[in-house]
N, C-alpha and C positions, 0 to 999 in steps of 0.2 A: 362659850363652848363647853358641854358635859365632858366629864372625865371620857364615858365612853366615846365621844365624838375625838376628844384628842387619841385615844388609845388607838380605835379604827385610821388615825388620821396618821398614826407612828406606822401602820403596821403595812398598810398599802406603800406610804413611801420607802421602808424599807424592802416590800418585795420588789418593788419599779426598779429600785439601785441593786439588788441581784439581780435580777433581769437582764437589765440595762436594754435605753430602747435604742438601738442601731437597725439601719435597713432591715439586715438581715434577718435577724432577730422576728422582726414583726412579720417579715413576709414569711414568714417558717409560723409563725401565731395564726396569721389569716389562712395560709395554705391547711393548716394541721387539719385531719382527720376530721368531721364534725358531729358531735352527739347527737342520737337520736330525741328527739323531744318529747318527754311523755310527764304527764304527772305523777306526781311524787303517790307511793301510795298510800302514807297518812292522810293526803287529801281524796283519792279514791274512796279510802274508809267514812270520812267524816261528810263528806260530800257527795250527790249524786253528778257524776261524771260520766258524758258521754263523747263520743269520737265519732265521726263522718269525714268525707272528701267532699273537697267544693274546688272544683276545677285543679282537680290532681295532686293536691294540696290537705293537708290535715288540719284541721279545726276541731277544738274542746269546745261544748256547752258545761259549764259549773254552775250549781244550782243547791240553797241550803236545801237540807235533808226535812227542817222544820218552819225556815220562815216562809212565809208568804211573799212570792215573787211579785211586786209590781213596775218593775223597768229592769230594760236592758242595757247592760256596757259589754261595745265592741274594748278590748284591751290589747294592744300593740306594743310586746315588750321591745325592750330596748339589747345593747349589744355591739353597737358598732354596726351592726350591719355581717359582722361577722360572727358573733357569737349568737348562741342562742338562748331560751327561758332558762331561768335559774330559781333558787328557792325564795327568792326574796320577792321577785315577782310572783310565784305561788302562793304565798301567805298571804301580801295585797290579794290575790285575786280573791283567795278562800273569804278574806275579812270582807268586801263588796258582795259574795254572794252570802254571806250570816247576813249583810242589811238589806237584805230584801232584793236582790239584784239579780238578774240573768247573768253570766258572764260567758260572751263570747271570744273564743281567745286560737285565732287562727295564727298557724306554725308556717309563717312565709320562709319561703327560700333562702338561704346568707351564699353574699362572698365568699370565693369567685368564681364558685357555681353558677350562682343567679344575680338579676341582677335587678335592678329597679322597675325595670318593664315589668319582669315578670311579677314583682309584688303588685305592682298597680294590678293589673290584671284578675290576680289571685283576690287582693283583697277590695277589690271594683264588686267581685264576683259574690264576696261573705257580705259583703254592703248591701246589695241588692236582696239576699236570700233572709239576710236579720230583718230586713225595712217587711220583707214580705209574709215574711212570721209573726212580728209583733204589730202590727198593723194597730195606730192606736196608742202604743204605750208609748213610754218616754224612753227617749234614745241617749245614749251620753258613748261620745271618748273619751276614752281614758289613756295615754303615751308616755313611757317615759323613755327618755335620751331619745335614740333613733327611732323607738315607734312614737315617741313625739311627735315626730320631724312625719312621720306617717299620719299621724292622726290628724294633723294640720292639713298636709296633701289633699290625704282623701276627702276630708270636711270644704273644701277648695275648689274639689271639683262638684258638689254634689247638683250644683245648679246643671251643669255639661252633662252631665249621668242623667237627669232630669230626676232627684231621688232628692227625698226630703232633708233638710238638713240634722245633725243630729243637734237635740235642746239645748247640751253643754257639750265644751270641752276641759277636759283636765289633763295640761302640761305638763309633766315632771323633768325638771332640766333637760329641757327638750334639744335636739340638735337639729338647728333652724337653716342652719348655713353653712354646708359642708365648705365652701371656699375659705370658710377660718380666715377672711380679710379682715375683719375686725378690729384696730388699730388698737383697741383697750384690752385686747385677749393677752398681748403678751404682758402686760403688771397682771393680770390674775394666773396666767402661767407657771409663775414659781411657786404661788401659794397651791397650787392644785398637786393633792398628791398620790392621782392618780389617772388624769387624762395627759397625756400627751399630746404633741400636735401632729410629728412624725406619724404615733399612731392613726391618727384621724385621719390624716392626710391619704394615708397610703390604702386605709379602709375606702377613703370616701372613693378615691381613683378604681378602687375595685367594684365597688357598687355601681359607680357611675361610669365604665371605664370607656365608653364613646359619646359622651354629655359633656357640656361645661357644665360647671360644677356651682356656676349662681342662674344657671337654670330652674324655673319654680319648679320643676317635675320632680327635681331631689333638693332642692332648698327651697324651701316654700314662707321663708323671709322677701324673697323678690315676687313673691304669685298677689295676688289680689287680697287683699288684707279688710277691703270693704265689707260689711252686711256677712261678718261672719257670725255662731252662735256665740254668746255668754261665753270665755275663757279664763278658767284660773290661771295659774304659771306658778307651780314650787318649785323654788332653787335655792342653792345654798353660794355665797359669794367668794367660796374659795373652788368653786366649779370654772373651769377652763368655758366653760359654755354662756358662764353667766352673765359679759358684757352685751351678746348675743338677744339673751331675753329680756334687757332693758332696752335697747335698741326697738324691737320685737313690739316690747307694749308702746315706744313712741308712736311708730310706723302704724301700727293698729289704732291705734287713739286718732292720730292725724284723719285717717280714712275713715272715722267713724264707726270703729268697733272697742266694745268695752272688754280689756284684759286686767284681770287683777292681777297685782304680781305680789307671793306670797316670799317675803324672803328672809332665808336663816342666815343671819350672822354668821364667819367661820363654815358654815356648813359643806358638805362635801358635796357628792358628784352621786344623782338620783338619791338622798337624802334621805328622803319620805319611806323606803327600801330598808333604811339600817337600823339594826336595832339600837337603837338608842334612843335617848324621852324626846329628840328633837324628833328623830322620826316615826316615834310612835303618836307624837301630837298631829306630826303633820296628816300621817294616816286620819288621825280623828278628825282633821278639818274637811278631808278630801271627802269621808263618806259622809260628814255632816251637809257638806253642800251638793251632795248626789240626792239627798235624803229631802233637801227642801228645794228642790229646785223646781 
């Protein structure tokens, strides 16, 4: 583990324990007020960013100002379900569109507003409008944590939609199975220090709050794991998620689909996101395997 990996690794565990997660607590987190989502405008400056509606719903296209765009990535951040993009997803996204990349990056609805219908729906709708725009090019998801758990979904249904599959997927500690049964979560539990299970728990019931919750519509560890595209999987094994996406790649391998599971020792929770040389590497793998795929 990098110095900055423990440093990061001291500084989440010490805001958790001011924190502290009690019921209350988190339902006053998920309830609170929720940001507007827009991008940052270092990346307006440095990037061509534009904005549209697609089914009552906000969607960014990012686009470099100089490379030559030849594929497209849907990008599905992550949050719980509650939270929305933040800068660390920005910067991914800026660094996919410098290598040549379209980025589509639709601003779905969070808890407990909205609710899992309504992303299918919303993001059923950016599926069908990107497949219809690039007709031809190469398609990739891209998810981390909860838009994981999304880009899974949606790549799951694409046979039902009758819409093309996309080429890849790319995983980042995805969350595959909101029901947290996973018998191995609780030994990575105390190492993780900054998921919770309360948290998750109380998130997942908001998202899904009339579903069970190993439903494939929001866990899509139980959906059809067959004849799905190419999948990476980055995670780091002090992630609350990560007995999940070993699980993940058995169940997929079983069925006859190929997942790589890329994984950092010690590493924390969406990884590939922190600045530090584990996640600046991991970034270079991520756009290395967009790049030849």
């Amino acid at each position: 583990m990098s110095i900055q990996m423990k440093a990061l690794s001291a500084m989440l565990r010490f805001q958790t324990f001011r924190r502290g997660d009690t019921a209350a607590s988190v339902r006053a987190y998920i309830n609170r007020a929720k940001v507007v989502a827009t991008p940052p405008a270092d990346l307006r400056e440095s990037h061509l960013v534009t904005q549209r509606l697609i089914a009552g719903f906000p969607t960014y296209r990012v686009l470099s100002r100089t490379a030559r765009t030849d594929s497209t990535v849907l990008y599905l951040y992550g949050g719980g379900y509650v939270s929305g993009i933040g800068p660390g997803h920005w910067s991914l996204i800026s660094q996919l569109a410098d290598a040549g990349m379209q980025v589509e990056v639709p601003i779905y609805g969070l808890a407990p507003r909205h609710n899992h219908h309504d992303a299918h729906r919303f993001l059923t709708a950016v599926y069908r409008r990107v497949v219809a725009e690039n007709s031809g090019r190469p398609l990739y998801f891209v998810g981390d944590s909860a838009g994981g758990g999304l880009a899974l979904i949606l790549a799951q249904a694409a046979a039902e939609l009758r819409l093309p599959k996309p080429d890849r997927l790319i995983l980042i500690s995805p969350w595959l199975d909101l029901s947290l049964s996973n018998p191995r979560i609780r030994r990575v539990e105390r190492r993780d220090p900054w998921l919770s299970r309360i948290t998750l728990d109380m998130a997942a019931r908001a998202w899904a709050p009339n579903t069970m919750l190993t439903h494939s519509s929001v866990s899509p560890i139980y959906g059809d794991l067959s004849d799905l595209p190419p999948i990476d999987l980055h995670i780091g094994t002090h992630d609350l998620l990560y007995p999940d996406a070993v699980r993940f790649q058995e169940l997929a391998a079983a069925a006859g689909s190929v997942v790589r599971l890329h994984t950092c020792p010690s590493g924390l929770h969406i990884y590939p996101l922190t600045p530090t040389p584990e996640g600046r590497a991991a970034t270079r793998d991520i756009i290395e395997s967009l790049q030849i795929a």
